[in-house]
N, C-alpha and C positions, 0 to 999 in steps of 0.2 A: 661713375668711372668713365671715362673719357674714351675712345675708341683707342688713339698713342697709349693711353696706359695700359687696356685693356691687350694691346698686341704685344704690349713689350713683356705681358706674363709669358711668353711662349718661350720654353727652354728644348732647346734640341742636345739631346744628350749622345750624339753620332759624332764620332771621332777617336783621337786616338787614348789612350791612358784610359779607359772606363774602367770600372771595377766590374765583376761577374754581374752584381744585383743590378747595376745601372745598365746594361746592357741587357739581362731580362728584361727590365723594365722598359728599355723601347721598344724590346721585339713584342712585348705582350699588351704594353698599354699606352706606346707613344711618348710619353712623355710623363708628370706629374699629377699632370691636369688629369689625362687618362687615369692613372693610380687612382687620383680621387675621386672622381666618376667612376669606374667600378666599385671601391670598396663603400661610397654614400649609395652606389644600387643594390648591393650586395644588404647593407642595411635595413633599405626598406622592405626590402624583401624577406629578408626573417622578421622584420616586427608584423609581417601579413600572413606567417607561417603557419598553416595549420597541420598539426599535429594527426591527422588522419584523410581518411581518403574521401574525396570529392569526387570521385565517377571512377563505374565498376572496373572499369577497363584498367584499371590501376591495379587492381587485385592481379591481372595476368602480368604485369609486367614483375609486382615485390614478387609474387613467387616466381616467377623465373630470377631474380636477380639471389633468393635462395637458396634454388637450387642449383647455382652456378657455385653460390661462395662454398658450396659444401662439395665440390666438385664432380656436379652433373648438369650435361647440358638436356638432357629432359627432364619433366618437372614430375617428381611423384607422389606429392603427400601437398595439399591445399593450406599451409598454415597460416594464408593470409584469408579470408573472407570466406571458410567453411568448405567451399567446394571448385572443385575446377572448370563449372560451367561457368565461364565469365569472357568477355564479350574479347576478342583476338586471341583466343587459345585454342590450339588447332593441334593435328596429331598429324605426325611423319613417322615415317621406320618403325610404327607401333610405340613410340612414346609420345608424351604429352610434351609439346611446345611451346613457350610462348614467341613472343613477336619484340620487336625494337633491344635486339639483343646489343649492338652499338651503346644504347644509352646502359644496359645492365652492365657490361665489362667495365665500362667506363666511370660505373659507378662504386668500382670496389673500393679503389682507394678511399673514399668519403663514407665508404663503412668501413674500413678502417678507422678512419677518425672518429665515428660516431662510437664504435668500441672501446677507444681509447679512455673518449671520454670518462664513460660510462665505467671504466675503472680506474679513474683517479677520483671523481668524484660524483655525485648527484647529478643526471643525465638534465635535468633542466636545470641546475645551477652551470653546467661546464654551457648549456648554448648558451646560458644569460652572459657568461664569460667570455663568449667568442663573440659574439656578438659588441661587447664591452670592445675587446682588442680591434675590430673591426671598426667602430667608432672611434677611439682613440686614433690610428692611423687614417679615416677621414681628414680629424681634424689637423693631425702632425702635416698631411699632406698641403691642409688648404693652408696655415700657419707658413711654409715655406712657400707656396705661391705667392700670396699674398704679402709676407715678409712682416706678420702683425702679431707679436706677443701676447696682446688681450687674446686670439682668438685661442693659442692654446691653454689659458688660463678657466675663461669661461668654458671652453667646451669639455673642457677635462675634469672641470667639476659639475657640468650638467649630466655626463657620460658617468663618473660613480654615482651620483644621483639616480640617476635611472637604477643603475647596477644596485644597489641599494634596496631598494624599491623593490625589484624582482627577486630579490633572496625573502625579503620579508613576505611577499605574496608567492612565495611557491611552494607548490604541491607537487609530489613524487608525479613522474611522468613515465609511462610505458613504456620499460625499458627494451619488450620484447619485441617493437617496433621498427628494429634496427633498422631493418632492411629499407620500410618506406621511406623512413627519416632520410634515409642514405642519398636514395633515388631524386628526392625533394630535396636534398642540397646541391646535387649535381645539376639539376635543373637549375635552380636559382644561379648557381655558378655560370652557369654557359649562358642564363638570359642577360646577366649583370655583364656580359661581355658584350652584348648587342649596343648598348647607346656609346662605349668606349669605339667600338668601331665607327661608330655615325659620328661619333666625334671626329673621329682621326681623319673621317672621308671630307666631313665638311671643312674641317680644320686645312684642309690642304687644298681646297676651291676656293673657300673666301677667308678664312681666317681663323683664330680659337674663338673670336665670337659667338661666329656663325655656329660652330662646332661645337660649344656649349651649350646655345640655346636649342639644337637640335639636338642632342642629349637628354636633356630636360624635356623638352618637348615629348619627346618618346618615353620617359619616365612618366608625366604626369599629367599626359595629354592621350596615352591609348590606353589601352587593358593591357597593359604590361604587367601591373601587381597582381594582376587576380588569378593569370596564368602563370607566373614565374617559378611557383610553391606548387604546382601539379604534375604531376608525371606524365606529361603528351607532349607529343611531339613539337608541337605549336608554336614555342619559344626557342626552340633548337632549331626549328627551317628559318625562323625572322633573321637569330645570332648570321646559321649561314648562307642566307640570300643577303645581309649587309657585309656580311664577308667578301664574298665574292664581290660586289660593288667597289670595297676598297681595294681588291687583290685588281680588279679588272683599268682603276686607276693609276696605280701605281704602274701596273705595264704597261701604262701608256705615255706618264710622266714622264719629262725630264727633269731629274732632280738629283741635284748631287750628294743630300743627307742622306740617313740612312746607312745601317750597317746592311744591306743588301741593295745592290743597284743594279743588276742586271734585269731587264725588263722581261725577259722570256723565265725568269725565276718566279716572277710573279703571277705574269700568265698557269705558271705548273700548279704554284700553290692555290690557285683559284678550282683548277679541276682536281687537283687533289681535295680540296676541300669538300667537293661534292659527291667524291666517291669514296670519302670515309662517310659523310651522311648517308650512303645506301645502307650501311652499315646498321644506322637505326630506321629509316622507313627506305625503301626504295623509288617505291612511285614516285614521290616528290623528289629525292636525288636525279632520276629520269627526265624529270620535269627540267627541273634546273641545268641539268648537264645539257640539254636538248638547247636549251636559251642561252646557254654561255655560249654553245660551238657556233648558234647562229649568229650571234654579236660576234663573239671574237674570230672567228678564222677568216671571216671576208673583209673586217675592218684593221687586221693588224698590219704591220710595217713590214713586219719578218715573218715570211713565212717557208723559211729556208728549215733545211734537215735540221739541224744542229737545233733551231730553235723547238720544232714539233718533236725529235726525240727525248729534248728535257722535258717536255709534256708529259709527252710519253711515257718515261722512264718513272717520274714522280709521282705519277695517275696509277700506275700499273703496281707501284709499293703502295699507296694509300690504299687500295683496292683491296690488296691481301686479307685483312679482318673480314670483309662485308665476304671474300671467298670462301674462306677456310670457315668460316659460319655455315655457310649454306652446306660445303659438304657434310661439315659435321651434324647438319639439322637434316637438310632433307636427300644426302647423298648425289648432289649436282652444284657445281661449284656455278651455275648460271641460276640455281633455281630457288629463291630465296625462301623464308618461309610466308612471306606479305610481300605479292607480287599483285595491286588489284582484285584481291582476295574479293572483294563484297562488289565489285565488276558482276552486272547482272546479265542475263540473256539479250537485253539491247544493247548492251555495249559490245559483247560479244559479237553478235549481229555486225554493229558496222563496225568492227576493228577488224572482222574478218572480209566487209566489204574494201576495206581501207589497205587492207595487208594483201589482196589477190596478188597484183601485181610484184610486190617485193618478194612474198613467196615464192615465186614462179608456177606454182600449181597451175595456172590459168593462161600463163603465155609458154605452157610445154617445156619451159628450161630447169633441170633436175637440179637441185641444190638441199646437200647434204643434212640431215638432222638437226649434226650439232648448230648448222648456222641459223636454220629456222629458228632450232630454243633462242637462241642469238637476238633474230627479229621480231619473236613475239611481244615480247613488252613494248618495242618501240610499236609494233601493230595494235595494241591494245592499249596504249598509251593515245595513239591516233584516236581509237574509238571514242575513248573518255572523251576526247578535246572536243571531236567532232558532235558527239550528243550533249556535251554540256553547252555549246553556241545555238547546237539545234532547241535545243529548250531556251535559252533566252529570249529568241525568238519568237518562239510557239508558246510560251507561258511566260509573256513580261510582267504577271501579278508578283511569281516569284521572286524576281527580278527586283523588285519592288519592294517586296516584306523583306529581304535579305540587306537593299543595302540603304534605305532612306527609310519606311517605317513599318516598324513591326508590328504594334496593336495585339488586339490579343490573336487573331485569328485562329480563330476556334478552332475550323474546318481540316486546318494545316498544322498547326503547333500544338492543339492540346487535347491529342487524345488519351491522354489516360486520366481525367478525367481535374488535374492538377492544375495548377495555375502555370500560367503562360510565363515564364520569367527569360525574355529573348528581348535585346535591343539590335535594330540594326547595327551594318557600319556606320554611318551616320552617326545615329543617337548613340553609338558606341566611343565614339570619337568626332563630335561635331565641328572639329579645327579643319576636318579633310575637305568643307566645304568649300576652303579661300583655293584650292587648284582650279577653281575655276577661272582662279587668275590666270592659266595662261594662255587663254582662250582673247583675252585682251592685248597681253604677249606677245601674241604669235601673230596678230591680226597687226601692228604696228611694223613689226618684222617682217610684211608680207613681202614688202618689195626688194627687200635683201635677198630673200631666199631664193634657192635656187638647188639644183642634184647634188647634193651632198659629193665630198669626191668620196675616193674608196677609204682612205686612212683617214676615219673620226679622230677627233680632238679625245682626250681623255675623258672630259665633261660628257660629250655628246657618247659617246661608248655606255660609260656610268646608265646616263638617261636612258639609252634603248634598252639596257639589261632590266632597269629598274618598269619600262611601262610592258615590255614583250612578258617579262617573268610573273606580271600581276593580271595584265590576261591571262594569261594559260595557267594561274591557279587559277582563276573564274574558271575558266572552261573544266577546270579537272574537275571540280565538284557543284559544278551551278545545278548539275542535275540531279542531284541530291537533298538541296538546298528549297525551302529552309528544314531546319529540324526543331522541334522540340527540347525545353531546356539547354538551348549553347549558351547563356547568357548573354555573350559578344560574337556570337558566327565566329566560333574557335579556330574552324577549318578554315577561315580565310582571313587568320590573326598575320600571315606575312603580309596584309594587302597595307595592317599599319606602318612600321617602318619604311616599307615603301613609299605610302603616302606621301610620310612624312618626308623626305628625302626630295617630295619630287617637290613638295610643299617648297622647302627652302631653297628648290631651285628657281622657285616663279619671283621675277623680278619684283613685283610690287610687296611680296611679304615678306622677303629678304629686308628692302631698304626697310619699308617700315619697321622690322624689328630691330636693325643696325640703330636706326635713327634718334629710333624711341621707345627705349629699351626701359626706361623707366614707367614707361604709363602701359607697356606688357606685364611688368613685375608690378607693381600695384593695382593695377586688372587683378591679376592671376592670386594675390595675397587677399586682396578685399574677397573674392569672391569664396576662397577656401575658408579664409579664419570665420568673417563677417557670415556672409551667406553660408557657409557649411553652418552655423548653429543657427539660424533661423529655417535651413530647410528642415534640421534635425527635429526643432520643437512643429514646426508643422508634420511633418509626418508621423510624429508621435501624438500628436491629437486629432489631425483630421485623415489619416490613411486606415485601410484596413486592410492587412496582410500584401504579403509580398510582392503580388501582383501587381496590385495598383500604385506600390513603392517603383516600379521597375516604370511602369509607364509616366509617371510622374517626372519620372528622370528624363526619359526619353522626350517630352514632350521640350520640358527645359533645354534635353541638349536641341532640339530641332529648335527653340527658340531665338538659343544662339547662333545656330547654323545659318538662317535665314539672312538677318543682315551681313553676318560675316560671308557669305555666298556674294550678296548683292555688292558687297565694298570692293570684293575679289573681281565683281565685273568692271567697275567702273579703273579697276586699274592702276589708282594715281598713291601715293604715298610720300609726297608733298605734302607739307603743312599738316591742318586740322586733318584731312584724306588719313595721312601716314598716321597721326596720334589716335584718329579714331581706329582704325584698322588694328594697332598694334594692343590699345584695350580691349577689342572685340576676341582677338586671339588670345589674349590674357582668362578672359571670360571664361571663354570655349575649354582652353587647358583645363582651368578650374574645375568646371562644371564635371567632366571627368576624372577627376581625382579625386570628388565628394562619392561619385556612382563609387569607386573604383574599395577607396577604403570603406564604407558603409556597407559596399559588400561582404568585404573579410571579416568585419569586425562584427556585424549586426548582422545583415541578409543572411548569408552563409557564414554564420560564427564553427558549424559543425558541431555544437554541442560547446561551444567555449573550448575548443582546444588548442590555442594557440601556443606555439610554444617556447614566445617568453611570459612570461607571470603576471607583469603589468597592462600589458595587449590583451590579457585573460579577464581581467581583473576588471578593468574600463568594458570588454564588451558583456561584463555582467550587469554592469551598473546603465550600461546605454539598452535598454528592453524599450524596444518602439511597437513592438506590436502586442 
């Protein structure tokens, strides 16, 4: 498909005469393309669903979302995982708390649905069914894109095929589960929003192109699947730190689409964004909020009343939830119940070195209670930053095991006595290598450059949010880092969409994928269909146990990392330059999207509990170890 054909699929459905749906449908997904990129991630994501819990921390959040639907906000009776020692449950006012109370309220509605289910019919026949309807509207979507008949004929019979399939392989599924299932579809929902956003963002710099393959890209190229089905935070910071990138464009745009065109609208809905995410963690909403105000209030055009009190006003409603929580948890509507909680005595240390002066304790000037409660977080927020740079420094082995290679390191990652199963960044996503392109970039552009003025371009905005906000995740947990069993460095799962974002900004992988967008997509197919079953049959004969599955991966993705780094310097995407670079990326995707499914399905099957029937079924029959 030609680049004219591929631009002419772009439908803009802003104007006048919409119907209601057609107008959700741009405010929530852009466009069609958007519809079908969410509902194909939405997809993949339940056939990688696992049916129970994959880290303890999960137990505090199903029972708090529990004992909310039965209407209490403290938790009194453990019905998920036996007891209430489990790892974010903490006590206020004499009851028992849990933590990321945003994601529980948020999740009732989708236990509603999981109830519903579960009384019309057989709780794993009704997902095999949603799932079905979710597919079927893939295809109805990409059928009117594309304007091709075969495709809704084939897909709608590959789609009861499968459905088929799952009724015949299914077995009664826990129905007393509601809760987790619940929480695990609200996730999935809010991560299937993430690559729609990086669509719309890219789609409005360089094209739907661009805006698809970086889609995709973030689908099939980071650890999107393996976190999307888990209840942590993880996939919910990615959705809105790519949120705010698009909200931080469009108030910068001039553009006359759009059912909303006021650019200080957009501006509000950026911080609104990140003060309903206090709601579910804080620290990182702090984080974020601290990076928007620096990009945006020195770089904007308006910064008149009119425009800071829609901030204002729309910041200060979004806020409501994450307030009226705190008082009802811990009786201080600033005092959340996960504020830095696991913040140790060095962080304290310099967050109190860092906070003298803002306190006034130290320069004699008295300022009241409530405004210190006020300034602590941002002082503790200081400390985190400040000790996690200071460890980079002073311990770049860290530095090292965390984002290029992990090994087993015994010393650091595997004390209790288990196998080491942790890939870097890197070998978590080996495509993040080619930003080194713009180290060639920037070095071409030397002599343009010059002091930026005060009002950045939309682009240039985008970019500073996107590198300032992935330092200061680094900083907020480098000194943490690394840990034992994260499989992908969870804690610093936003650093992908970003990556990738900044990826499709560097001029040499842009053209190459525009160019030769075919030898990307057969890169990326030879290496899943082909090479997924030839790695499969080697590590079923020559691996043993999951270890040395994990470093095998890792070695591969650093394999491709390598040249694809070295193409990334040279810069060019001209000719054979561009065709090799654009298979090298092909590669790279792939190679994480074998890690990626071989995880859900074999590494961590959970016991087979996946939960459609034929995803069960296949990781019965796939036994590699």
């Amino acid at each position: 498909m030609s680049s004219i054909e591929f631009a002419s699929l772009r439908r803009t459905d802003a104007g006048t005469g919409l119907s209601t749906w057609a107008r959700l449908r741009t405010v929530l997904f852009g466009d069609r393309i958007g519809l079908a990129i969410f509902l194909g991630s939405l997809c993949l994501f339940m056939l990688a669903w696992r049916t129970t819990v994959f880290i303890t921390d999960t137990y505090t959040i199903v029972n708090g979302l529990y004992a909310v639907s039965n209407g209490h906000i403290g938790i009194t009776e453990a019905v998920y995982g036996g007891n209430l020692d489990t790892p974010g449950m903490t006590s206020a006012g004499g009851r028992t708390i849990a933590r990321n109370y945003g994601a529980i309220v948020l999740s009732l509605p989708f236990l509603a649905l999981v109830e519903s289910l579960d009384a019309i019919t057989s709780l794993r026949i009704g997902i095999a069914a949603l799932w079905s309807i979710l597919a079927l509207g893939v295809v109805v979507q990409t059928r009117r894109v594309l304007d091709s008949d075969a495709i809704v004929w084939a897909g709608s019979v590959l789609v009861l095929v499968v459905f088929a399939a799952n009724v015949v392989f299914a077995t009664p599924l826990d129905d007393g589960a509601a809760h987790l299932y619940a929480l695990q579809l609200f996730h999935m929902t809010v991560a299937a929003f993430g690559p729609v956003v990086l669509y719309r963002l890219l789609r409005r710099i360089d094209g739907p192109r661009m805006g698809v393959l970086g889609a995709t890209v973030y689908v099939l190229g980071s650890p999107l699947v393996i976190w999307a089905t888990v209840p942590k935070r993880h996939v919910l910071t990615a959705t809105v730190a790519v949120g705010i990138m698009y909200f931080l464009y469009r108030s910068r745009a001039a553009e006359t689409d759009g059912l909303i065109r006021r650019p200080a609208v957009f501006r509000a809905f950026a911080y609104a964004l990140v003060m309903l995410y206090a709601w579910v963690h804080a620290p990182e909403a702090l984080l974020l909020c601290v990076v928007l105000a620096a990009v945006d209030l020195p770089t904007a055009a308006d910064n008149g009343p009119r425009a800071l009190a829609t901030i204002a006003a729309v910041s200060a409603l979004a806020l409501v939830p994450f307030l009226v929580t705190n008082e009802l948890l811990t009786g201080s509507v600033v005092t959340p119940s996960r504020l830095l909680r696991n913040a140790g005595p060095a962080v304290e240390s310099t967050a109190a070195s860092a906070g003298q002066s803002s306190s006034g304790r130290s320069s004699g000037i008295p300022i009241p209670d409530p405004v210190l409660s006020i300034l602590r977080p941002f002082t503790l927020l200081g400390g985190e930053l400040l000790l996690g740079f200071r460890t980079a420094f002073s311990q770049p082995e860290d530095v090292f095991l965390t984002f290029l290679r992990s090994g087993h390191a015994s010393g650091t990652l595997n004390n209790d006595n288990t196998e080491a199963v942790n890939l870097a960044i890197l070998e978590s996503a080996p495509i993040l290598a080619a930003t080194v392109g713009v180290l060639p970039a920037v070095w071409r552009r030397r002599e343009s450059l010059g002091l930026p003025s005060r009002v950045l371009s939309p682009t240039r905005v985008v970019d500073s949010f996107a590198v300032l906000a992935a330092l200061g995740v680094c900083g907020l947990y480098l000194s943490r880092l690394p840990l034992h069993a994260q499989v992908t460095v969870r804690y610093l799962f936003v650093l992908y969409p970003l990556g990738i974002y900044l990826l499709f900004r560097t001029p040499s992988v842009r053209d190459a994928l525009d160019q030769y967008l075919r030898s990307f997509a057969w890169a990326l197919a030879v290496t899943v269909l082909l090479g997924g079953q030839l790695l499969v049959v080697f590590v079923a004969l020559s691996v043993n146990g999951i270890g040395e599955a994990f470093q095998l991966h890792a070695l591969l993705a650093l394999g491709s990392a390598a040249p694809l780094a070295a193409w990334g310097l040279f810069g060019r995407s001209d000719g054979w330059f561009g065709r090799v670079g654009a298979g090298l990326f092909g590669v790279a995707t792939g190679l994480t999207t074998i890690f990626a499914w071989l995880t859900v399905v074999e590494y961590y099957a959970l016991g087979n509990a996946h939960a459609l029937p034929i995803v069960r079924y296949i990781g019965q029959l796939l036994e590699l170890f």
